[in-house]
N, C-alpha and C positions, 0 to 999 in steps of 0.2 A: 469668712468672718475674721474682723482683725483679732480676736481672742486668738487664734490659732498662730499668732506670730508670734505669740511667748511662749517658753517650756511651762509645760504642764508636768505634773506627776502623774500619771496617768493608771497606776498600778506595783504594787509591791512584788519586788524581784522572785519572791518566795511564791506571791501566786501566778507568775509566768510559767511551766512547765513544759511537758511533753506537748499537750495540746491547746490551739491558739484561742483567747478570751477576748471576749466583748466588753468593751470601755465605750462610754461617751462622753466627749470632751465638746464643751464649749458647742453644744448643740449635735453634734458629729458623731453618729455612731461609726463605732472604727475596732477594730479586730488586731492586736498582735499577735505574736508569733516567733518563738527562738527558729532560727536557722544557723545550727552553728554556733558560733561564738560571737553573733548577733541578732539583732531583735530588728523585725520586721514592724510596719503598720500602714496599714490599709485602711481604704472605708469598709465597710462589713455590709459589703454588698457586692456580688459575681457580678464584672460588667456584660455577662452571658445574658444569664436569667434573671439576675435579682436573688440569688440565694445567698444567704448570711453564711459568708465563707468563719463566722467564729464555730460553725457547727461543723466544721472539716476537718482535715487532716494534716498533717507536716510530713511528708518526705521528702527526702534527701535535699533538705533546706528551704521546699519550696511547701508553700502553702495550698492545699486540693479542696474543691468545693465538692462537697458530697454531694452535687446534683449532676453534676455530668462530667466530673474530674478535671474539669479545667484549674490550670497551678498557677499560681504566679510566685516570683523571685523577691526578695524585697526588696528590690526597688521597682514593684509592678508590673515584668516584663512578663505577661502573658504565654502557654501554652495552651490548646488545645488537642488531647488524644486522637479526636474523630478528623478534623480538619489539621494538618499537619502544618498547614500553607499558612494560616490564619496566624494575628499578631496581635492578641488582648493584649491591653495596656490598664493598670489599675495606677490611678492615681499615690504615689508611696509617700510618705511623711517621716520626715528626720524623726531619729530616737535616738539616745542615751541611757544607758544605765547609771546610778551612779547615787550616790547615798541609800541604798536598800532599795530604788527607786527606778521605774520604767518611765521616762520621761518623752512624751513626742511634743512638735511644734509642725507648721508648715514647712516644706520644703525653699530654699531662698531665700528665708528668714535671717535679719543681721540682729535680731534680739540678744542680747547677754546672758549665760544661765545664770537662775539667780544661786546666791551663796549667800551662808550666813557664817559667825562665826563660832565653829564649837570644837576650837582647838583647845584639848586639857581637859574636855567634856566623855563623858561615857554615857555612850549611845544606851537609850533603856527603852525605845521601840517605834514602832511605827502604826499608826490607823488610821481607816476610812470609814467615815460616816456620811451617808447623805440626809442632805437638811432640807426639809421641805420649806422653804424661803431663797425668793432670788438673792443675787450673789451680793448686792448691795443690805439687803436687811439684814443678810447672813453676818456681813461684815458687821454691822453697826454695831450687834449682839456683842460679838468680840474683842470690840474694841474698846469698850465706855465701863467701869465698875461699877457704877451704882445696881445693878440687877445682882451684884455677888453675895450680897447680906442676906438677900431672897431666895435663892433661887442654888448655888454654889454651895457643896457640902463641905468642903476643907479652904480652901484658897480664898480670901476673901476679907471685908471688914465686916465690921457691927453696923447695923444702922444706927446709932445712936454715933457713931464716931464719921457717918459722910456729910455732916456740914460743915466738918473743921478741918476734913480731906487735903491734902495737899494733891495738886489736879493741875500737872505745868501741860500745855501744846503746844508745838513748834513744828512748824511746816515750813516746807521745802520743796523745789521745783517738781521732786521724785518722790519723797518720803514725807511722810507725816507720823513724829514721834509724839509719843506721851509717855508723863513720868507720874505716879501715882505713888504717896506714899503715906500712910497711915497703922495704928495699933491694929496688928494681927486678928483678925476673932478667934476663939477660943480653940482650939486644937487639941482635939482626943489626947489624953495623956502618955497611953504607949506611944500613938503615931509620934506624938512632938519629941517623945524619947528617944524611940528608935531615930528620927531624921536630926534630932540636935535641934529641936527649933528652941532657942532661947526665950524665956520667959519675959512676958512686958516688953517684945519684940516690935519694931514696928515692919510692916510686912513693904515690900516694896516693886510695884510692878508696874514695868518698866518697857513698853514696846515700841516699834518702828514699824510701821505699816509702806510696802513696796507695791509700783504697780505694773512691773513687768516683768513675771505675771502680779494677780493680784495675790499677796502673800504677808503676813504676818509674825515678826521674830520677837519674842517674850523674852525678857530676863528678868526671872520674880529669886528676891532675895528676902533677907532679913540681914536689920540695923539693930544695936543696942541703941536704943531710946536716949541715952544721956549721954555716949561718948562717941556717938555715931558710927563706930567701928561695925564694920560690916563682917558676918557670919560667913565663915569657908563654905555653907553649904546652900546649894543654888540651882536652880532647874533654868534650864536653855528651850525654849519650845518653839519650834517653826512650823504657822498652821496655814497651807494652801488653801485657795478659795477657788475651786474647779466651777463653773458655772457650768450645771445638764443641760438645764432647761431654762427656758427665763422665769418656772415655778421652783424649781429646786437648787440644792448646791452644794456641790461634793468638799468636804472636808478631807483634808489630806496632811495628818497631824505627825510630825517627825520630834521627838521626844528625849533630850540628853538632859545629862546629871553634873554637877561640879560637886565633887565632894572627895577628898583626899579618904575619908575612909572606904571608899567605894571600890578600892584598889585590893581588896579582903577577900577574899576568897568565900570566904563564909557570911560577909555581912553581902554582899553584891546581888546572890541571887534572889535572896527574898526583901531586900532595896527594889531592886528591878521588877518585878514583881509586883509587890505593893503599888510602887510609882506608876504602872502600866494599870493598874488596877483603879487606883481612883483620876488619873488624868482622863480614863474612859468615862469615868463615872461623871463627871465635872461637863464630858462635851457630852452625852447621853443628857444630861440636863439640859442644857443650853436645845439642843436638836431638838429635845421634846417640848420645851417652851414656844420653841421657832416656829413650832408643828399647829399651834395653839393661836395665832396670832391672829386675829379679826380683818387685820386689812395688811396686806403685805404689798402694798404700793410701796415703790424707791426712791418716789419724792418727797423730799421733807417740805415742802410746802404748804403751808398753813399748821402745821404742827408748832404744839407746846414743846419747846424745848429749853430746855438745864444747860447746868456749866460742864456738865460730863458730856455732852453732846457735841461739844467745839469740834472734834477732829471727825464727826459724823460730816458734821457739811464740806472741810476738807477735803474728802475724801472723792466726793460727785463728780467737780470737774476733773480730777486727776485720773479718774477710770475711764470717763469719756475721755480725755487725751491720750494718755501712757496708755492706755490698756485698749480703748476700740478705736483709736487713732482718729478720734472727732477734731476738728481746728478749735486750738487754745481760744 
């Protein structure tokens, strides 16, 4: 599957441990594994018997299938205890660490890992949710605002303020941005206190949509309304589109802060915290709408669509090209 020629996130660093866990990537069930001061990954299956090497063991770097101890190396080099002579070979897949993150791709692969920019930013966490909708309606949900007045407990406008929405798209051979910019809706009064959101702010969100892999980087701020000066306080969110299944689709939501008060020792951990608290609460929405959906076909064809919709159809041929390698 061409999905597997981009990095995936495929698991947070924290739940890698002593023993190796089952991930499915891009249709692939697949098993890592620390060996050392590297991370192994496998398909999650003994090419013995067929036993789900995530239910086994790790010693001394090498991965054991608890059905008849056969190990392999991470890069798939086979042993077997009872046949000495014998030469299993597991299929082994490139991996990286690296932003909180266990990353694999295919082996071979000249893909780019992707990067965003959150230099000057403070990390405030990472999660996984899977979304019962393919990778395409998953995306759609994420990308367009008009659901946020409904649907979005804090981040978001009024419906009464999305016909006069400022709504720019701009696409490009790889990327397809959008800029959205409109009055804030009402924000809990601690929360706007604690975070500084200024009053009769206009809220501003602002993302670039990438498709190798397919991935999503936010920069939601706030403007004073009449002198356009932009507010020091700012969220950076970069949200991965792992496709399971061609039903479901793993969210893999990496979460930084711009905020010079942030730097506090005492304001940080219950910043962090709160922040970690309703960005969950915001994709827990969305997931459970996505959950709900009567038809989750990924063609827009024949559908009613709006002006928040533009970078919805963007998006089709750039996944079949940049991302399953279909001809432009």
């Amino acid at each position: 599957m061409a999905e597997l020629d981009h990095w995936h996130p495929a698991l947070k660093s924290e739940e890698l441990r002593a023993r190796p866990v089952g991930v499915t990537v891009a249709g692939r069930e697949l098993v890592l594994f620390r060996a050392g001061g590297s991370v192994g990954c496998l398909p999650d299956r003994c090419p013995h018997r067929g036993m789900r090497l995530s239910l086994g063991t790790t010693e001394a770097g090498r991965l054991v299938c608890p059905y008849h101890g056969w190990s392999y190396a991470p890069d798939g080099q086979g042993r077997s205890p009872g046949t000495p002579t014998a030469k299993p070979c597991a299929e082994a897949l490139e991996t990286v660490e690296r932003d909180g993150a266990v990353w694999v791709r295919r082996q071979g692969s000249s893909s780019r890992f992707p990067r965003w920019d959150h230099d000057g930013c403070y990390e405030v966490g990472r999660l996984r949710k899977t979304v019962h909708a393919p990778l395409e309606v998953t995306l759609d949900n994420f990308t367009e605002v008009e659901h946020t007045p409904f649907l979005h407990a804090f981040l978001g406008y009024n419906p009464e303020d999305l016909a006069s929405l400022e709504c720019r798209v701009t696409t490009e051979d790889d990327r397809v941005t959008v800029f959205n910019q409109g009055p804030q809706r009402p924000f809990p009064a601690p929360l706007g206190a604690l975070y500084g959101v200024p009053r009769d702010a206009d809220f501003i969100d602002h993302w670039t949509t990438f498709f190798s892999p397919v991935y999503t980087v936010y920069d939601q701020y706030w403007v004073d309304r009449e002198t356009g000066e932009r507010h020091p306080d700012a969220l950076k969110i970069a949200v991965f589109f792992n496709p399971v299944s061609p039903e479901d689709t793993e969210l893999f939501v990496f979460v930084h802060a711009v905020r010079p008060r942030w730097t506090s020792w005492r304001a940080s951990p219950l910043l962090g915290a709160l922040t970690r608290a309703f960005v969950h609460l915001e994709v827990m929405l969305d997931a459970r709408m996505l959950g709900r959906l009567a038809d989750r076909s990924t063609s827009l064809k024949g559908r009613s669509l709006g002006r928040f919709d533009k970078a919805l159809v963007a998006h089709r041929p750039r996944i079949d090209a940049l991302y399953r390698g279909a001809p432009r």
